[in-house]
C-alpha positions as CSV (number, residue, x, y, z in Angstrom):
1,X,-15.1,-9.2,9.3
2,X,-17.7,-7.6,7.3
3,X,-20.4,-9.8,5.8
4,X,-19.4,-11.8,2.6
5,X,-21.6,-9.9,-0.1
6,X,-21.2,-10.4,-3.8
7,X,-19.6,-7.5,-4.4
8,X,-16.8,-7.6,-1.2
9,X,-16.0,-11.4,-3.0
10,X,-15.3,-9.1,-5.9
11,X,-12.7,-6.9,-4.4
12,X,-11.3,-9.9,-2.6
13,X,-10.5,-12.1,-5.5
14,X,-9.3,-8.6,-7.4
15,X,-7.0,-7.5,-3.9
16,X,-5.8,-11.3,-3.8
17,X,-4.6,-11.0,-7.5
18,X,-3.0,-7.6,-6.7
19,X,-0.8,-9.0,-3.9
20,X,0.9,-11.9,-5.9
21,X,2.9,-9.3,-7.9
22,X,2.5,-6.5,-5.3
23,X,3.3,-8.0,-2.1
24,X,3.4,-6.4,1.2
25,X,6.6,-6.0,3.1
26,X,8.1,-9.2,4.4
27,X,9.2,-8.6,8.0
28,X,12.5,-8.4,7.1
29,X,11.9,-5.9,5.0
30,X,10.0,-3.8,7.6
31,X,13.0,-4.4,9.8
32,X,14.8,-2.8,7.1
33,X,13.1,0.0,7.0
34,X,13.3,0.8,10.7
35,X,17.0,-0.1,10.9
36,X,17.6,2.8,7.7
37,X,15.6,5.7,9.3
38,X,17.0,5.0,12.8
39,X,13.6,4.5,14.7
40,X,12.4,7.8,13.7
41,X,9.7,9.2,11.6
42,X,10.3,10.3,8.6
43,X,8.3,13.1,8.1
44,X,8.7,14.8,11.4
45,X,11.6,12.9,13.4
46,X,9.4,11.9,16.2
47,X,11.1,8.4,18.2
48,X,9.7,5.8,17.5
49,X,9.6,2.2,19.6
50,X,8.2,-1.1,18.1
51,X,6.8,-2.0,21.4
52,X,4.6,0.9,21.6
53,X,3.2,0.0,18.1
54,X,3.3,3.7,17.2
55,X,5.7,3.1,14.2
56,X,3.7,2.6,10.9
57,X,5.4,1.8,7.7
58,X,3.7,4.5,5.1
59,X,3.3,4.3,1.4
60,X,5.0,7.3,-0.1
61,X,2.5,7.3,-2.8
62,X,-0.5,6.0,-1.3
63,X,-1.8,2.6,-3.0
64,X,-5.3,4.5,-4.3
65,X,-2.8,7.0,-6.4
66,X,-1.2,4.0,-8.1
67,X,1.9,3.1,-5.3
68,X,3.4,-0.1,-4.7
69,X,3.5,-2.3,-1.5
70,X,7.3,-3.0,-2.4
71,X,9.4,-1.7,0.3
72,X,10.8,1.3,-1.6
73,X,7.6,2.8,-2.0
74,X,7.4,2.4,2.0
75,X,9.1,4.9,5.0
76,X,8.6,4.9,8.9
77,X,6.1,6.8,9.8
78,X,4.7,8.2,13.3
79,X,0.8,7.5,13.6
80,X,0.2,11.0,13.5
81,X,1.8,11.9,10.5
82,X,0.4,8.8,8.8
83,X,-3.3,8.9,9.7
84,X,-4.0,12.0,10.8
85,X,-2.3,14.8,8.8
86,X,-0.6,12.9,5.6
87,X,-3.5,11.0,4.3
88,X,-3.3,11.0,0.5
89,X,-1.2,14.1,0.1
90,X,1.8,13.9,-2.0
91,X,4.6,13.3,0.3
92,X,7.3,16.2,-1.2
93,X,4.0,18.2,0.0
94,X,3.4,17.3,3.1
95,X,6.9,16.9,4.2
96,X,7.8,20.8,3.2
97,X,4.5,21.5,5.3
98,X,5.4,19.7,8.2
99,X,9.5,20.5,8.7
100,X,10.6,23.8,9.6
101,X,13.4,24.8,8.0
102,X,14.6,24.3,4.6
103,X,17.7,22.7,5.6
104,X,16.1,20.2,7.8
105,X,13.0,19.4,5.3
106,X,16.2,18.6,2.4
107,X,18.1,16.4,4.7
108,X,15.0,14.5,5.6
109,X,13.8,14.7,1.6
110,X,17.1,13.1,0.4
111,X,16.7,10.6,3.0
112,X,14.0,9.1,1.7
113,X,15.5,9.8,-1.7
114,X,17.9,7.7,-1.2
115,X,15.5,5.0,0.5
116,X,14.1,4.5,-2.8
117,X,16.8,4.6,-4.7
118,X,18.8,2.2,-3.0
119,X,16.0,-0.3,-3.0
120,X,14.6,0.1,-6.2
121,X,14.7,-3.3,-8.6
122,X,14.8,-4.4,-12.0
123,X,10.3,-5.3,-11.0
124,X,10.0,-2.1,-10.6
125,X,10.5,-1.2,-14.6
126,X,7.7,-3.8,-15.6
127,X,5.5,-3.2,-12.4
128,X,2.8,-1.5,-14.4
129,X,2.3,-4.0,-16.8
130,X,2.2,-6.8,-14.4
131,X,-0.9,-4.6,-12.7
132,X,-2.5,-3.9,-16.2
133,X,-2.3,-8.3,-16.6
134,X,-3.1,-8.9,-12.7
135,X,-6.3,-6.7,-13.2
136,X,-7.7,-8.3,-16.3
137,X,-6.9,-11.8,-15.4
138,X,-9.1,-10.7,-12.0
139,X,-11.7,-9.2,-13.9
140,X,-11.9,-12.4,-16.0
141,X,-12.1,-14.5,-12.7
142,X,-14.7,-11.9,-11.5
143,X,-17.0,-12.3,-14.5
144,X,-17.3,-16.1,-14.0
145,X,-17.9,-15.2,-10.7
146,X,-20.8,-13.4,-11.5
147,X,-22.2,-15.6,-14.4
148,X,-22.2,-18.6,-11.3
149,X,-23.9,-16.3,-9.0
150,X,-26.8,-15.9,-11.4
151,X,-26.9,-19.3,-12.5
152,X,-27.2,-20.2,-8.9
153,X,-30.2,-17.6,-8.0
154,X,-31.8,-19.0,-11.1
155,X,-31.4,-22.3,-9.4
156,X,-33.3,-20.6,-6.2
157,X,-35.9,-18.9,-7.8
158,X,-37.0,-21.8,-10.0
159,X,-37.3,-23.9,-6.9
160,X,-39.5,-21.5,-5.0
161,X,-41.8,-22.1,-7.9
């Protein structure tokens, strides 16, 4: 765990407003995911087995581009595509890059066309709003924070005299 600094308090208390109305996939819903793209990756097909840990489940749009956690916003991914050649590429982009074959990449593309589709809900149309509250609410909590934190090193340095 990395030290407890002012400033990582600050992206806790933001990340912990974040995930009430952004939550990460229960693990039924992660079992959901493997059971609808059959063990396999979705980017490149590769087999994947829970045991081995190598299945990851990938944002679509990654979470610093402005994706949800919720579970439609999420494929099974191989670690390699995930980590190593996806990273924060759009994933229409990287998928025609990595599939050879135009046939192949569509199948695969409508696949997790209909991923989304089929798991899309009624959230999803107020989503952004719910962020644009989550965020100021946090940054309110933040400020306080940082109005204690003051008051308390006040409290220090008048004590050192």
């Amino acid at each position: 765990m990395p030290s407890v600094t002012t400033a990582y308090t600050k992206n806790i208390i933001r990340r912990a407003f974040r995930e009430i109305i952004d939550e990460t996939p229960s693990k039924q819903e992660s079992e959901r995911i493997w059971k609808f793209f059959e063990s396999e990756c979705a980017y490149c097909g590769k087999k994947l087995e829970k045991t081995n840990k190598d299945g990851h489940i990938d944002h679509l749009i990654s979470a610093s581009k402005g994706g949800r956690n919720h579970f439609s916003n999420r494929v099974l991914s191989c670690a390699n595509c995930n980590e190593k050649e996806k990273r924060d590429l759009p994933w229409e982009e990287f998928l025609t890059s990595k599939v050879a074959g135009q046939v192949l990449m569509e199948t695969r593309r409508q696949k997790i066309l209909d991923w989304q589709k089929g798991n899309l809900d009624n959230f999803a149309a107020n989503f952004h709003s719910l962020v644009n509250s989550a965020d100021s609410l946090a940054n309110e909590v933040v400020n306080v924070f940082e109005l204690k934190i003051a008051e308390l090193k006040k409290q220090k340095q008048n004590l050192k005299f």
